[in-house]
N, C-alpha and C positions, 0 to 999 in steps of 0.2 A: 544635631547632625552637621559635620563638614560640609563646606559649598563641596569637597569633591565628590565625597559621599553622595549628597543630594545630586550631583551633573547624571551619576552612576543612575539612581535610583528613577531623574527623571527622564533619562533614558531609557532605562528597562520597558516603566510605564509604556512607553507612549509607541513602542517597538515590536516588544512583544507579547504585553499582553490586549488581548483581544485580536491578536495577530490569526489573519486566515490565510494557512497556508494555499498557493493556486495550485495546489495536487491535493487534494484528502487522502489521508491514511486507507492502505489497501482493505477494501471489506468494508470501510467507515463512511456514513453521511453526517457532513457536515452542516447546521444550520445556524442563523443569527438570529436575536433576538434582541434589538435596539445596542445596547452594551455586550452582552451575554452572546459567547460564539459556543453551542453546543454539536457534542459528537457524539455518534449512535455509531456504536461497535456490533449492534447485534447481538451479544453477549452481556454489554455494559456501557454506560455513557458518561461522558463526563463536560462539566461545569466552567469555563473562563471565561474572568471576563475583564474589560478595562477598568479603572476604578468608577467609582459611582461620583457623579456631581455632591457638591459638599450643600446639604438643604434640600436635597431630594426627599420628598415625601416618606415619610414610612411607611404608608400606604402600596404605595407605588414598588417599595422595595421588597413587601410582601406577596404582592403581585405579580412580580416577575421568579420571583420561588416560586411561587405557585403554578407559573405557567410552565415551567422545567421543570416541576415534578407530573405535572399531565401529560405528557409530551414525552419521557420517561413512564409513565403508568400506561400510555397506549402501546406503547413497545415492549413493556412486561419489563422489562433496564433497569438494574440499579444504577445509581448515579451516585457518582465525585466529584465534590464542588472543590476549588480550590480558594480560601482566602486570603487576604492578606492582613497582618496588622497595620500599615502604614494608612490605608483608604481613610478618605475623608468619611467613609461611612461605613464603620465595621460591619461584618457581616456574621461575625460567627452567632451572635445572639439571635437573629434573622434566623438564620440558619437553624437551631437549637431550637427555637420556638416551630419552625416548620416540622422537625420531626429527625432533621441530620444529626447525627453524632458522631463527635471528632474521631478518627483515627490513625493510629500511629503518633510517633513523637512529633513535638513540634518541630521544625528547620530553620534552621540561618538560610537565608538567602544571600545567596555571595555574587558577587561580580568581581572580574577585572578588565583593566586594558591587556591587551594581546601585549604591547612595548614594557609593563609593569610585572609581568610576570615570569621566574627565574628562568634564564634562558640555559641552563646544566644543570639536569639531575638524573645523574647516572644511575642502576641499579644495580643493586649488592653485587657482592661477588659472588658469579658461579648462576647469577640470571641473568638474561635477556630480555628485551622488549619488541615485539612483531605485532605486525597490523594481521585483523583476521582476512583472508582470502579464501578462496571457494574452496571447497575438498578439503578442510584443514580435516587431519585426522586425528584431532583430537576433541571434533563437536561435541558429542557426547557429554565427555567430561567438561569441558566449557554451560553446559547447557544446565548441569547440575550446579557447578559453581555461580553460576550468577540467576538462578530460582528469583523469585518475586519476592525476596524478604532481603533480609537489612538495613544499613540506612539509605541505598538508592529511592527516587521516590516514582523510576519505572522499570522495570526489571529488561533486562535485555530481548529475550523472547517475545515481547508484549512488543517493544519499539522494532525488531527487526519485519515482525508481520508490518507493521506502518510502509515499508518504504519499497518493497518490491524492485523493481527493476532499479530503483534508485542507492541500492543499499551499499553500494563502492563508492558512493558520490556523498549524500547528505548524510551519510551515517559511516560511522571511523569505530572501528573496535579497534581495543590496544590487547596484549595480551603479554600477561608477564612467566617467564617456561623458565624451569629448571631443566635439566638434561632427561630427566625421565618423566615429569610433570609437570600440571598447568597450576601454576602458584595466585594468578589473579589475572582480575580480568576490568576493562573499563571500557564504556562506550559515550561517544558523544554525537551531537547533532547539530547542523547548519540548523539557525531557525529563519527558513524561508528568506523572504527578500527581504532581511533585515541586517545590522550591521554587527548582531549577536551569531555566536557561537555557543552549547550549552553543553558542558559535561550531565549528563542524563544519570550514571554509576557507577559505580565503583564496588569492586566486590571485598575494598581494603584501601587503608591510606595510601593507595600506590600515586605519587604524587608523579613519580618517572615517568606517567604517560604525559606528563604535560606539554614540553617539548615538542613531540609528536603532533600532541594536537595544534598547538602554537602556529607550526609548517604547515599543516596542512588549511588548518582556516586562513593562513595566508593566502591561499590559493583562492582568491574570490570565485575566478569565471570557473575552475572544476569543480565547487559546490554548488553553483547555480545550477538549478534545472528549470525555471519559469523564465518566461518572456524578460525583455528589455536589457538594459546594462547589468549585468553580476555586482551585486552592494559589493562594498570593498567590508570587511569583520575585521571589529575595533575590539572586540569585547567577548570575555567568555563567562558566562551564567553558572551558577551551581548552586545546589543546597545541601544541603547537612546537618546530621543532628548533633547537639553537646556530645563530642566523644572525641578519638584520635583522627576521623575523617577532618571534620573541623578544623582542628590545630592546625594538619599538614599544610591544607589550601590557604589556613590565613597565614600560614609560613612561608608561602612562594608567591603571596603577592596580590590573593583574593582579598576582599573586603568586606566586611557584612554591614550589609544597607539596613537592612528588618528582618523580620519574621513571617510564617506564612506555614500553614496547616489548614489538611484535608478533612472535608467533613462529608458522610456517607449518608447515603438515602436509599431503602429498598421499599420498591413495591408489593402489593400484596400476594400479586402473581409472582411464580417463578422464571424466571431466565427462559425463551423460549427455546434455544440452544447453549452449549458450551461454545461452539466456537463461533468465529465468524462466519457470514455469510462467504467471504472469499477468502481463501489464504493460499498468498504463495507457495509454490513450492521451489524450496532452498535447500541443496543437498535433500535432497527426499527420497529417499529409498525406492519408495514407493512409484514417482515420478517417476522415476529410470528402472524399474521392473516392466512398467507401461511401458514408455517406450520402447522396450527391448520386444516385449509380447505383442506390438503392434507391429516393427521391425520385422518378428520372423513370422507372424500371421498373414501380412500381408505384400511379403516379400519388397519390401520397401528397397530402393536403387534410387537413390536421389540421382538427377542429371538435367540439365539446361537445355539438353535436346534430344532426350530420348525421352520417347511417351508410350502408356502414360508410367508412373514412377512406382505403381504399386497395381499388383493383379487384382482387379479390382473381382468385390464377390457376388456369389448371388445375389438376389436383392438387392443390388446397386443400381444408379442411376447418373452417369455424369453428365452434365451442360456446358455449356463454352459459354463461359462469363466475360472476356473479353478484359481490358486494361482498368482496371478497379482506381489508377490515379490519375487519367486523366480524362477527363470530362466532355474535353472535342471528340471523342472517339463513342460511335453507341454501338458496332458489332449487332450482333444479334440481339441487345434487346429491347424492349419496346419502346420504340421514337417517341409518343403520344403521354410518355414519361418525364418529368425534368433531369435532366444529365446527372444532376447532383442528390438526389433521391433516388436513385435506380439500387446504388448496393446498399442503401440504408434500407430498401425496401427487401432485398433481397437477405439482409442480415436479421428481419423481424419476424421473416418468416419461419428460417431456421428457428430462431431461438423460442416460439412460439411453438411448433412440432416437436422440439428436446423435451423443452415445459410439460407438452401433455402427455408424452410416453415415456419420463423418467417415473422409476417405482416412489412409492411413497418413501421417503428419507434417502434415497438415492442421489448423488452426487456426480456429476459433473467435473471435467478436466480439460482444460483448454492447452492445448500443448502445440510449439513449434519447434524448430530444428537448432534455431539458435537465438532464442528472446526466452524468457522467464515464462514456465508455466505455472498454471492456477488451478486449483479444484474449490469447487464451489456448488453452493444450493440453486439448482435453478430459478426454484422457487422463492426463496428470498433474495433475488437480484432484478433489477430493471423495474423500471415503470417510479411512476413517481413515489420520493422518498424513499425508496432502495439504492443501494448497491450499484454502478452501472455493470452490465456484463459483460465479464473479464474476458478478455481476448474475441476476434470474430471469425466469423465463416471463411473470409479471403482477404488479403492485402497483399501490397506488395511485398517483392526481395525475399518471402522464404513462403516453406510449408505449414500452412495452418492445418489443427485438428482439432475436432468439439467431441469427445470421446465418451461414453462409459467405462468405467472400468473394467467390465466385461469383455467391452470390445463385440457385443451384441447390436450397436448401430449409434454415428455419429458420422463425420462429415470430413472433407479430405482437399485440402485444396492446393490445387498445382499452379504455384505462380509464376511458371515458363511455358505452361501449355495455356496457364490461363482458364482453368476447368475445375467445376466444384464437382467432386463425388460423393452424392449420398446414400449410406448402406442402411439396411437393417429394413426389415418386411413395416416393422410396426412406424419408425419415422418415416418411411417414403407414403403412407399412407395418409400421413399428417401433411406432408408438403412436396408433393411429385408435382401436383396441379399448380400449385399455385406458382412453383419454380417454372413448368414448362410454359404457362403463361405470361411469365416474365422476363426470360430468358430466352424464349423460342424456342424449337425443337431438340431434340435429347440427341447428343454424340454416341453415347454406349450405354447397354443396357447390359446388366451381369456382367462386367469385363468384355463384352460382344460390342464393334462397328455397328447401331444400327443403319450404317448408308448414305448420313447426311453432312459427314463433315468435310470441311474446307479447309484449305491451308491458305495462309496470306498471297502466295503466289497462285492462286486461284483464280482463272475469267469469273468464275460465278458468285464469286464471293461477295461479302455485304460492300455495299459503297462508305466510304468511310468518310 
C-alpha cells in the first residue's frame, strides 16, 4: 500500500467507522457496544464497527458476535454486519463460524480528496443533471429506478427514511433526465461531524454527478446539522463492485484503499413488522389527503389572532397551556411543578391516552403546518430502547396535531392562542383529568366558552 493510500485508509478508519451520528436515523435506535455501534430499524439492524485491536482475544471476538446476535434475537432483526479486509483481525471467519453468510458481491472501497477529483464531467448530449427537490413529478419513476439492488450497497428509499427533516441538508440526490425520462439517478451523504463525504449509489456509472456533489460538500456549515464548528469535507467514500461502476470513479480520481463485504444473520423469529417504527412522510399522498380531510372537517383558518383556528367538536376539550419556551412564565399551571418539567409532563400524558385507545395495529400521524410529518406505531415508540416519539402535543411558531387517520380523536395545538385541544369521547377519557389537573381549569368544552378564560389584558389574570 502507498503512504497516500495508507494517509486515505487511516483516515477512513479512525472517522468513520464506528462513527455515531448526534441524530440517529428516523425510526432507528442506536447503541454501542465497546467497538461495535449497532442500529435497530425495527425491521432490521445492522453491524459497524472500528477495527478490532491486533491480539485481541478470540474469545472476546466471539463474544461480542454473540452479544449482537442476542440483542438482534430479542428484537426478532435480522442483522448486517459489515467487514472489512484490511482489520488487524478479520472478521468474516468469526462471522461464518457464528452462523452469518456473506452477501452480495464483494466491493472496492474507494476514497478520494474532494481537490483530486475531476473538476468537468459534462453529460451526454440531449441530458441533464438536477438535484431532487420536493414535488419532483417524476418520484414514482425515480423510486423504481433506484429499488434495493445493483451495485449500490443502500438503496435510495432505505437512506431517505434515515434523514427526515434533514434530507435538503445531509443527503444530495443527483438525477440524470432525458426530455421525456429519468435515465439515472445518485445519492450521497454528509457523514456526520466528519471530514468525509460518501457517495451511498448510483443507479449506473453516472460519474457527471460528481461535480455537483464536490460543490455541495464544499459547503461545510450547510451539511452540518449537530452542535459546534461544521468539519470542513476533504474526502468522498464509495464502494463498488468489479464492473463499469468501478472503472468510472477510479477514472475521476477515486482510489481503492481495500475490500469490504456484508455478512447476514437472521433469527429464528420473523421480523415483527415490515416497516419502521416511524417514517416520514415525504411527498406522501397520503399525508396531504389527511391534511386536506382535517382542513375541511374542522374548518381549519389558521390566524395569529383570531381564536380559536378550527370549530372545535363535540367531545372536545381545550386548556390554556400558556408559553411552552419559556420557563419564567407558569400561566395557569401548577407552580408546585418544576418550570421545566410541566410540558414534558403534559406531553406523557397525551401520549399515554393515544397508546391506550389507538386499535390494535393502528397508526398514528404527527402532522404540522410547516415542518415534516410522521406516521408511526405508538406502540413501538418511547420508553426505553424505542424510537423517541415523533413530533409533540405543543411547541412553539406553528400548529401541532397527533391525529388518527380517521380523524376519530387526536389533539390540536394553537401556538398564538397558546391552547391544546383534545377531541375524541375515547381519549378525553384517558386524559381530561389528568390535563385539568395540570393545566388548571378548561377554556371550552365542544367548541362552547365554559366562562373562565382570560386575556393577557386581564385585572384577573394569573400573576406572571
Amino acid at each position: 500500500m502507498t503512504d497516500g493510500v495508507g494517509a486515505l485508509l487511516a483516515a477512513y478508519d479512525e472517522q468513520v467507522r464506528g462513527h455515531v451520528s448526534e441524530r440517529a436515523p428516523v425510526g432507528a435506535v442506536v447503541k454501542r457496544d465497546g467497538p461495535v455501534i449497532r442500529a435497530h430499524y425495527g425491521t432490521h439492524g445492522t453491524v459497524r464497527h472500528s477495527p478490532l485491536v491486533r491480539g485481541t482475544d478470540p474469545t472476546e471476538v466471539t463474544g461480542l458476535i454473540r452479544r449482537q446476535q442476542e440483542a438482534f434475537a430479542t428484537r426478532c432483526e435480522p442483522a448486517e454486519w459489515r467487514a472489512y479486509s484490511h482489520d488487524p483481525i478479520p472478521m468474516d471467519e468469526p462471522l461464518r463460524n457464528a452462523g452469518f453468510t456473506a452477501v452480495g458481491p464483494e466491493r472496492t472501497l474507494l476514497i478520494a480528496e474532494l481537490d483530486h477529483i475531476a473538476g468537468s464531467i459534462e453529460p451526454a448530449r440531449g441530458l441533464r443533471v438536477r438535484r431532487l427537490g420536493y414535488r419532483y413529478h417524476r418520484l414514482r419513476e425515480l423510486d423504481r429506478l433506484a429499488e434495493p439492488r445493483g451495485p449500490h450497497p443502500r438503496g435510495l428509499a432505505d437512506i431517505r427514511e434515515d434523514h427526515g427533516n434533514l434530507l435538503n441538508w445531509a443527503l444530495n440526490v443527483q438525477l440524470l433526465e432525458a426530455e421525456t425520462r429519468l435515465v439515472g439517478a445518485g445519492w450521497a451523504e454528509a457523514v456526520g461531524a466528519t471530514e468525509f463525504a460518501a457517495v451511498r449509489g448510483m443507479t449506473g456509472p453516472h460519474v457527471e454527478f460528481l461535480p455537483h456533489w464536490v460543490q455541495w460538500a464544499r459547503n461545510s456549515r450547510g451539511l452540518h446539522s449537530g452542535t459546534g464548528p461544521a468539519p470542513e469535507r476533504r474526502y468522498f467514500t464509495a464502494e463498488a463492485p468489479t464492473g463499469p461502476l468501478l472503472d468510472a470513479l477510479l477514472a475521476v480520481g477515486f482510489r481503492a484503499v481495500w475490500t469490504v463485504r456484508d455478512y447476514a444473520w437472521t433469527p429464528a423469529s420473523p421480523p415483527p413488522a415490515i416497516t419502521r417504527p416511524v417514517s416520514m412522510l415525504f411527498d406522501d399522498r397520503d399525508h396531504d389527503s389527511l391534511c386536506a380531510a382535517f382542513e375541511a372537517r374542522f374548518a381549519f383558518k389558521p390566524s395569529t389572532t383570531s381564536y380559536p383556528a378550527i370549530e372545535e367538536p363535540p367531545h372536545s376539550v381545550t386548556w390554556h397551556v400558556g408559553d411552552v419556551t419559556d420557563t419564567r412564565h407558569t400561566y395557569g399551571l401548577r407552580r408546585d411543578l418544576p418550570d421545566n418539567h410541566r410540558v414534558a409532563r403534559l406531553q406523557d400524558i397525551v401520549e399515554r391516552g393515544l397508546r391506550a385507545r389507538v386499535r390494535p395495529g393502528e397508526q398514528l400521524y404527527s402532522v404540522s403546518w410547516w415542518h415534516q410529518g410522521y406516521r408511526f406505531d405508538p406502540v413501538r415508540v418511547g420508553g426505553t430502547g424505542r424510537p423517541t416519539w415523533p413530533g409533540a402535543a405543543c411547541w412553539e411558531g406553528d400548529y401541532y396535531k397527533l391525529l388518527t387517520r380517521d380523524l376519530r380523536m387526536g389533539t390540536f395545538w394553537h401556538p398564538w392562542e397558546e391552547s391544546l385541544c383534545v377531541f375524541g369521547a375515547d381519549l378525553l377519557a384517558e386524559v381530561e383529568d389528568d390535563l385539568t389537573a395540570l393545566l388548571g381549569t378548561v377554556m371550552r368544552r365542544d367548541g362552547r366558552n365554559v366562562g373562565n378564560v382570560w386575556t393577557y389584558e386581564s385585572p384577573t389574570g394569573p400573576e406572571l
